[in-house]
C-alpha positions in Angstrom: 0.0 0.0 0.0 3.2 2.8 0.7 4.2 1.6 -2.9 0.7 1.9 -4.6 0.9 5.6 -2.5 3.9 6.2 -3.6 2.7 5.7 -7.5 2.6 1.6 -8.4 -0.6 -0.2 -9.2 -2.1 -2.3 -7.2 -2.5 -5.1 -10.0 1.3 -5.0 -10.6 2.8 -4.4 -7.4 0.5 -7.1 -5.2 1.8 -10.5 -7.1 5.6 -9.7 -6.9 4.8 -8.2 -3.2 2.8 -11.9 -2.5 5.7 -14.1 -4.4 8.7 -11.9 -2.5 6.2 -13.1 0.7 5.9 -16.9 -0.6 2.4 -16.2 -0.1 -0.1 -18.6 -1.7 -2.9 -19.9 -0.9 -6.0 -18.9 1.4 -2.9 -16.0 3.0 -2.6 -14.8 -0.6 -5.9 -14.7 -1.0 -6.5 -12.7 2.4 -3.6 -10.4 1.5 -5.1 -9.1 -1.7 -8.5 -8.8 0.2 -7.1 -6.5 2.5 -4.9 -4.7 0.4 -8.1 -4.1 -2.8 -10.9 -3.9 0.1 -9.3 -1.1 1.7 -8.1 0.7 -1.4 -11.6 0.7 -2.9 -13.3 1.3 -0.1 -11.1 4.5 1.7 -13.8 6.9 0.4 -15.9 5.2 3.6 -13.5 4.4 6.0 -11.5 8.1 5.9 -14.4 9.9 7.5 -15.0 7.1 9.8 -11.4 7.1 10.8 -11.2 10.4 11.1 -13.8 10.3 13.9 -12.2 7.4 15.6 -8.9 9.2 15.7 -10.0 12.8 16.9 -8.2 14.8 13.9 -9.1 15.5 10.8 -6.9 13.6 8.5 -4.5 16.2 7.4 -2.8 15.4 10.1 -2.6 12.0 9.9 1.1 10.4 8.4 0.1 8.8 5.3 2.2 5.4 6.6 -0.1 6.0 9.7 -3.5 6.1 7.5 -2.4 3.0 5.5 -2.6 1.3 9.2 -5.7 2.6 10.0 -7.5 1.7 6.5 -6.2 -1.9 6.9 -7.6 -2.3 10.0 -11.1 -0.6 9.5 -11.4 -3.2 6.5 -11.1 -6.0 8.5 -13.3 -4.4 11.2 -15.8 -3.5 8.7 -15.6 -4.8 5.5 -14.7 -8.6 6.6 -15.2 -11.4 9.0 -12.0 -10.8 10.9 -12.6 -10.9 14.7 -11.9 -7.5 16.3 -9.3 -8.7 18.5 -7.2 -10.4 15.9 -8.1 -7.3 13.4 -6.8 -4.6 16.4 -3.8 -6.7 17.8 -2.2 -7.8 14.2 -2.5 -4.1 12.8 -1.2 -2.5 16.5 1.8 -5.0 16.0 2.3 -3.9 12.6 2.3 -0.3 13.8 4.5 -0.4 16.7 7.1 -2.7 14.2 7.1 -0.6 11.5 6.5 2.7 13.4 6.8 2.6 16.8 4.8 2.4 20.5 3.8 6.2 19.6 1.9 5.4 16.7 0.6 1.9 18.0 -1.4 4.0 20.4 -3.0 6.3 18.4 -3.8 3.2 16.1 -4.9 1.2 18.9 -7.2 3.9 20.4 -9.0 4.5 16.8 -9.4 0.7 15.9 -11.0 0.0 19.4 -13.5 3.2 18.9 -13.7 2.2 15.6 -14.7 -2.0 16.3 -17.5 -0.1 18.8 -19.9 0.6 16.4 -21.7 -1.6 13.5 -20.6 -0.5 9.8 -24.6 0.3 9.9 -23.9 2.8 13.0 -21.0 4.3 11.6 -22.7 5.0 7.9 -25.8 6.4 9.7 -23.1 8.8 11.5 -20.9 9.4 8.1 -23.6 9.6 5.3 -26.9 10.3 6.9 -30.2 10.4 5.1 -30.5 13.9 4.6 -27.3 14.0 2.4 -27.5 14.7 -1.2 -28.4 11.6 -2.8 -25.6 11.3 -5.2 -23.2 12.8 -2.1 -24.5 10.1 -0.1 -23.5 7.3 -2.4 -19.8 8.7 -3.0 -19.3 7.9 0.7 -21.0 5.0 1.1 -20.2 3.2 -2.4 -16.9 5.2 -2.1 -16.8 7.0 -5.5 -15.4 10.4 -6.1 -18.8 12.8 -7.1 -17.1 13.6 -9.9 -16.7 10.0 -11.2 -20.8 8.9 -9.9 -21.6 12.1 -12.3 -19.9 10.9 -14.9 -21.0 7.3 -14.7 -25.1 8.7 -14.1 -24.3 10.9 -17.4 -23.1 7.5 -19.6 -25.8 5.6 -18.0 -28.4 8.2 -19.1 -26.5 9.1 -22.5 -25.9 5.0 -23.6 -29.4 4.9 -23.2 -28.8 1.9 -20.6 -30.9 3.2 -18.2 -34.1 5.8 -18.3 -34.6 8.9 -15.6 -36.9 6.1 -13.7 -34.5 3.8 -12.8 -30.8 5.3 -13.3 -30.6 5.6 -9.4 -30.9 2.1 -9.5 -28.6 1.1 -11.6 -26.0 3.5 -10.9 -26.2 2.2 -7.4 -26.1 -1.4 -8.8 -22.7 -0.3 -11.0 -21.0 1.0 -7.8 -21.8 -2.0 -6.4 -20.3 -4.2 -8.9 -17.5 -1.8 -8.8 -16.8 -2.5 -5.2 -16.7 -6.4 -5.6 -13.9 -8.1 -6.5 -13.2 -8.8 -10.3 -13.9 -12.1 -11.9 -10.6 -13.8 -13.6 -11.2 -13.9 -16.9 -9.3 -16.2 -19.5 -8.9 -16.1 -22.9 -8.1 -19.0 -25.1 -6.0 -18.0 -28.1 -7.6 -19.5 -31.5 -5.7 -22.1 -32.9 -3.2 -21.9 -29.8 -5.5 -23.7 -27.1 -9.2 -24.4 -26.5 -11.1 -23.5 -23.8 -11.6 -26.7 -23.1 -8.7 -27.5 -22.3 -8.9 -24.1 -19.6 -12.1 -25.9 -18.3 -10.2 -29.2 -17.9 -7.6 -27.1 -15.8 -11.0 -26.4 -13.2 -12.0 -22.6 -15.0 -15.8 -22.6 -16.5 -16.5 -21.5 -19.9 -17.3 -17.6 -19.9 -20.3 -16.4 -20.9 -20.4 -14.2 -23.7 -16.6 -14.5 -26.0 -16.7 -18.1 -27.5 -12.6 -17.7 -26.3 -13.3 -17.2 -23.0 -13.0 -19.4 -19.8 -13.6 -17.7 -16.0 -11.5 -19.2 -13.1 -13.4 -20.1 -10.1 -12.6 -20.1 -5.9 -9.3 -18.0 -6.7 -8.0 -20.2 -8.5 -4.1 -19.4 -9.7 -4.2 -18.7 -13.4 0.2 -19.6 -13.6 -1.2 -23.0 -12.3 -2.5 -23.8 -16.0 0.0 -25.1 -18.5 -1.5 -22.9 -21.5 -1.5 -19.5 -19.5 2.5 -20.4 -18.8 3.3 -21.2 -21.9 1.5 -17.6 -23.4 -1.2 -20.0 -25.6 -4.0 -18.5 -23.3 -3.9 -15.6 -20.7 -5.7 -13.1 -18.4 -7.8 -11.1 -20.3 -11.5 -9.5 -19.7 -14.3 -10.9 -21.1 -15.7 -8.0 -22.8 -11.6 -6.8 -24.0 -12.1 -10.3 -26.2 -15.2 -9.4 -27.8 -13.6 -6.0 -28.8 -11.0 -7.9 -30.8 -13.0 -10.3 -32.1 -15.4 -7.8 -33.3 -12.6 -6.1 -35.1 -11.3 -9.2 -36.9 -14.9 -10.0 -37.9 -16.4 -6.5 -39.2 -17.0 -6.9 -42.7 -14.1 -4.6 -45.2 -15.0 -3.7 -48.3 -12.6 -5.6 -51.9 -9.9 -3.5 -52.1 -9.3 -2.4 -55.9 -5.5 -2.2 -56.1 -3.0 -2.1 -53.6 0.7 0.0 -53.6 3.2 -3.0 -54.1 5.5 -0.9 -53.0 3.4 -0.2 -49.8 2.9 -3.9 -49.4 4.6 -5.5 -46.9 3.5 -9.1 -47.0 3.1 -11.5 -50.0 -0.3 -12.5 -51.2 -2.6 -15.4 -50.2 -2.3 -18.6 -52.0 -5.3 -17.6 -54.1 -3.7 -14.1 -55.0 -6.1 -11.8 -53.0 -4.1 -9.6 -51.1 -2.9 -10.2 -47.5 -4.9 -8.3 -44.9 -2.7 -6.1 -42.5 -3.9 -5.5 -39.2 -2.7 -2.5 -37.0 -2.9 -2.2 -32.9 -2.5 1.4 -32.7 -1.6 1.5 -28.7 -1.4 -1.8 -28.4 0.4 -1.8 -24.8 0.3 -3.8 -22.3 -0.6 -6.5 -25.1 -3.7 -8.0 -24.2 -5.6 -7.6 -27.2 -2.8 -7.9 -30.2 -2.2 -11.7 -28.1 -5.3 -12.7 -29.5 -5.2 -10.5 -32.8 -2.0 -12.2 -33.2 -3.4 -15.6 -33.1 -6.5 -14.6 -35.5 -4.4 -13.2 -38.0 -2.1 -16.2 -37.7 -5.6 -18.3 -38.9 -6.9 -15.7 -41.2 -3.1 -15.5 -43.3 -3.0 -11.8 -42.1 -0.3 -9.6 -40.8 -0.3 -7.7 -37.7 1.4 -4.7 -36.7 1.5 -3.8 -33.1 2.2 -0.2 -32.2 3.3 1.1 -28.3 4.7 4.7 -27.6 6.6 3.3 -24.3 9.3 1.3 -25.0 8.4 -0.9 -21.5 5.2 -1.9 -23.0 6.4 -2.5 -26.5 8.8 -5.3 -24.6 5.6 -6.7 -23.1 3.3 -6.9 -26.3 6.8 -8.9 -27.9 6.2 -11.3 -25.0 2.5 -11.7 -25.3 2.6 -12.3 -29.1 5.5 -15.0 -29.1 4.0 -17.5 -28.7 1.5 -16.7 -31.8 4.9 -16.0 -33.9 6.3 -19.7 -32.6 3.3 -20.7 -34.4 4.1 -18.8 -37.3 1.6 -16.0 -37.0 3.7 -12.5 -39.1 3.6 -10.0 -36.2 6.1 -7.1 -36.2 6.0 -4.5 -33.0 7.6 -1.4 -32.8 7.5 1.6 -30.7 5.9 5.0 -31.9 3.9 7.9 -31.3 0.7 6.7 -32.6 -0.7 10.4 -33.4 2.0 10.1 -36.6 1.2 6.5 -38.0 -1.5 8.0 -40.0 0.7 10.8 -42.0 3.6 8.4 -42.4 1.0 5.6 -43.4 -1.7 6.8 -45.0 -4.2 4.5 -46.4 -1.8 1.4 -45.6 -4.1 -0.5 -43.0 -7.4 -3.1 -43.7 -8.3 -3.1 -40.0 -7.3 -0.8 -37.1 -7.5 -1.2 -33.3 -7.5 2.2 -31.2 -8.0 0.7 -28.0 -7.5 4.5 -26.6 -5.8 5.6 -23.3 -8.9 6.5 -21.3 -10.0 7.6 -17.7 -10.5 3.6 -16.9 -13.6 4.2 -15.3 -15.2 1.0 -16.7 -12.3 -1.0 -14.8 -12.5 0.8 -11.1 -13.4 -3.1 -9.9 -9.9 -4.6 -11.4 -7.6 -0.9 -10.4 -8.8 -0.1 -7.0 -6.4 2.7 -6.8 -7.9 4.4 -9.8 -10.8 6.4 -8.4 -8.7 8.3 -6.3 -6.2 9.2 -8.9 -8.2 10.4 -11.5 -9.8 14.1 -11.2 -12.2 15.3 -14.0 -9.5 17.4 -15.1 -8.1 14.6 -16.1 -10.8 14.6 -19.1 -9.9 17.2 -21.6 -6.1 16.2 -22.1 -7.4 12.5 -22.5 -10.3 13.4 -24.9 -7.8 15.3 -26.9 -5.6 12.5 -27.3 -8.2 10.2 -28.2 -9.0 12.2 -31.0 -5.5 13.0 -32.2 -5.2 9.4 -32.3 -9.0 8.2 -33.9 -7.6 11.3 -36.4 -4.6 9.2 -37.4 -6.4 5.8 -37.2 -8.9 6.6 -40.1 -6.1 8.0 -42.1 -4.3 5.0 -41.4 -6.8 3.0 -42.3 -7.0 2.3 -46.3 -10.7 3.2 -48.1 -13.2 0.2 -47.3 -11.3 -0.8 -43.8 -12.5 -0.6 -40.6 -11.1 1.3 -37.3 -12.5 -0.1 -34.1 -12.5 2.8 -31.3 -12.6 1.2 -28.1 -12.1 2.8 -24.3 -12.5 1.0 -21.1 -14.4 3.7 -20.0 -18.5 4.6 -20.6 -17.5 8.4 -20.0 -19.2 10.1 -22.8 -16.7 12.7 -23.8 -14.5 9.4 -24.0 -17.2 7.8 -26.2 -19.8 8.9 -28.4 -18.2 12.5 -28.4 -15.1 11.6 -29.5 -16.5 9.6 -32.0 -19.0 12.4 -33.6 -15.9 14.8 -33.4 -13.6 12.6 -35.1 -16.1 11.8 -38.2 -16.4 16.0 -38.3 -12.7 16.6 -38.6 -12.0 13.5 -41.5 -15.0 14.8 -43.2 -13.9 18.6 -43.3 -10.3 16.8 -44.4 -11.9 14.7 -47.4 -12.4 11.7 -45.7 -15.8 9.7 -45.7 -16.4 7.7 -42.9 -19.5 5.8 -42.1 -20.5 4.3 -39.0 -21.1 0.3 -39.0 -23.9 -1.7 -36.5 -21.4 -3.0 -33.8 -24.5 -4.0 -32.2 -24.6 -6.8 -34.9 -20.9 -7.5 -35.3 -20.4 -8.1 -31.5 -23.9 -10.3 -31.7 -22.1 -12.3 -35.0 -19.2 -13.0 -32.6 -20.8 -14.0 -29.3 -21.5 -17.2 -28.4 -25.0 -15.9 -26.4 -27.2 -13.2 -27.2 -26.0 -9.8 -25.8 -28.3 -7.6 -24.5 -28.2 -4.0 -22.8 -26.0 -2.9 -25.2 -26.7 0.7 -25.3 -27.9 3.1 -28.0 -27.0 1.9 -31.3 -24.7 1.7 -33.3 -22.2 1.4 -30.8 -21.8 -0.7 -28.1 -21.2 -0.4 -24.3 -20.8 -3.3 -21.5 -21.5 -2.4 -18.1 -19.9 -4.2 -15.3 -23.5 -4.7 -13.5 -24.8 -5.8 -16.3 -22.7 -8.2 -18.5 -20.1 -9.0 -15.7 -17.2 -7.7 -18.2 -15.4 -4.2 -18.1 -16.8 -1.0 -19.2 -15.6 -1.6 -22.7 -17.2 0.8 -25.7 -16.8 0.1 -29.4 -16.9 1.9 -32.1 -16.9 0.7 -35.7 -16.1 3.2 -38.4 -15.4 2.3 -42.1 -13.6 4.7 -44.4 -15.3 4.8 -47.7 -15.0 6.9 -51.0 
């Protein structure tokens, strides 16, 4: 927790932290409880804490809160008996800080263990709070981010002004619980049967997907070590399936000098595929193995160096198997005047705000500020600028955010198809209603206001993915 304060995330940090440990196991599983519960949930234990310790909490060491947030969890947000929860975090103060500050954090965990978590919300959020106020503390959401998500809920047409309350508190619900462990079988690599032989069940939307059960270790499987299969969100999956499956128009000739593969055994023209940000890797892994099946070539694009070195080592094992891959590192923003017209199906899976993954990055809410929005949203469209020019006439761009934030979405979108339009560039929007429905293996529903789709984590048990599909005509 000092390292996740001190910048890390939580998803990173905890597994090296639990392997330094030799934790496994029912302790590993406790440690990340403790650690995710009270990072998601410090939004309701700060004003609690703050009571129990007599100071606002300003003047609280930040080491000192850390304490204090573990030990509220386990008073409040699990079945930890209070003297176990107030004697292990009191030793862990006085070890790591010293008798002064085991006081103080034995004094607030005892006033604290007192009162039911029912008491303490009646004294911390009463009724007469603002409703939306009143939820930020007791689903612990910023107000800025419950706006934001009551705005997309509204503007995706997912819910109506009858019931949004509903299901905005249902979202931060879901929000608050901990994230299902997707897996993703990479076509042609494994089969999710062989991830349901391993003890995961198949998933329920993505035809490639599998969902662990009980905490179940994902390394434990033979075809998540060996990179055949990984981690990977349900609704991520669908997003690059969708992309491999959205229908391209013929193309009518083709630069040979532009061309970078050879042609199909049939003499049509090899596809080539391009991952415009595709860091940490996730989604060119399994672009990587459907272009390996459909003879195309992919092209996997980071700005960071660090995560260029981590899409190499998710795709290797679909280049083992002979898929063409080739990933480099570049500003995306300039792939589309250096490359114009080159691609015949673009993936902008954009940098966004992340708000559809608060669940899996507990540590997210509190680092994000709406001001946040506007240098985000601008990049979004420099880079949905440069994917369309990218893209060649008659290929598809898929716009995706793991975020329902509608300046992240559907405005980015409508702006986007403005600026290529006043630049000469037709683009037309196609049903990825239908194209995500083509590719699922049940019927989706919920999906928001057409053409576009958006999962909700209340809803579909996925991430807050969006898609977009655009196709470049003319």
């Amino acid at each position: 927790m000092r390292a996740v304060d001190g910048g890390a995330y939580t998803n990173l940090e905890l597994p090296r932290t639990l392997r330094a440990a030799g934790l496994t196991g029912r302790d590993a599983a406790f440690a990340t409880e403790l650690v995710y519960g009270a990072t998601r949930l410090r939004g309701l234990y700060d004003p609690i804490i703050a009571r129990a310790a007599g100071r606002p909490l300003k003047r609280l060491d930040a080491p000192v809160l850390d304490l204090l947030r573990l030990g509220a969890h386990q008073l409040l947000g699990m079945r930890v008996p209070v003297h176990a929860a107030c004697d292990t975090t009191v030793a862990l103060a006085r070890d790591a800080h010293g008798p002064g500050v085991a006081g103080l954090v034995n004094a607030a965990l005892h006033r604290i263990s007192e009162r039911s978590r029912q008491d303490w919300l009646a004294e911390v959020a009463p009724e007469q709070l603002d409703d939306l106020d009143r939820l930020a503390i007791t689903g612990s959401h910023p107000a800025w981010i419950l706006r934001a998500l009551r705005s997309a809920l509204l503007g995706h047409a997912t819910a109506s002004e009858d019931d949004v309350a509903q299901q905005l508190a249902d979202l931060v619900a879901a929000d608050n619980e901990p994230a299902p462990v997707h897996l993703v079988a990479r076509p042609g690599l494994a089969e999710v049967a062989e991830l349901t032989q391993a003890g995961a069940v198949r998933g329920a939307w993505a035809p490639t997907a599998a969902r662990l059960v009980d905490g179940g270790d994902p390394g434990a499987i033979p075809a998540i070590r060996q990179g055949r299969a990984a981690v990977q969100d349900e609704g991520s999956q669908l997003v690059a399936l969708a992309l491999a499956a959205a229908p391209v128009l013929p193309v009518e000739s083709r630069d040979p000098t532009a061309a970078t593969a050879t042609a199909t055994a049939t003499g049509a023209p090899v596809e080539r595929w391009l991952d415009l940000c595709a860091g940490p890797g996730g989604k060119a892994g399994l672009l990587a193995a459907l272009a390996r099946q459909r003879g195309a070539v992919l092209f996997a694009n980071e700005v960071s160096e660090h995560r260029t070195q981590l899409v190499r080592h998710t795709v290797a094992a679909a280049v083992e198997a002979g898929a063409q891959v080739y990933v480099g590192t570049g500003d995306g923003r300039e792939i589309g005047a250096a490359e114009p017209a080159t691609y015949d199906r673009v993936l902008l899976d954009a940098p966004c705000t992340g708000l559809g993954a608060l669940r899996r990055r507990p540590e997210a809410r509190w680092r994000r500020t709406a001001a946040d929005v506007p240098t985000l949203v601008a990049l979004q469209g420099e880079l949905l600028d440069a994917a369309l020019r990218a893209v060649r006439p008659g290929g598809v761009v898929l716009y995706a955010t793991c975020s329902p934030h509608l300046p992240e979405t559907r405005y980015v979108v409508a702006d986007a198809r403005k600026r290529a339009a006043a630049a000469g560039i037709e683009v037309e929007e196609l049903d990825t209603q239908a194209v995500v429905g083509q590719v699922a293996a049940a019927p989706l529903d919920g999906l928001g206001r057409a053409p576009y789709v958006q999962l909700w984590p209340h809803r579909h048990g996925t991430d807050g993915m969006f898609a977009a599909l655009l196709r470049r005509v003319g």
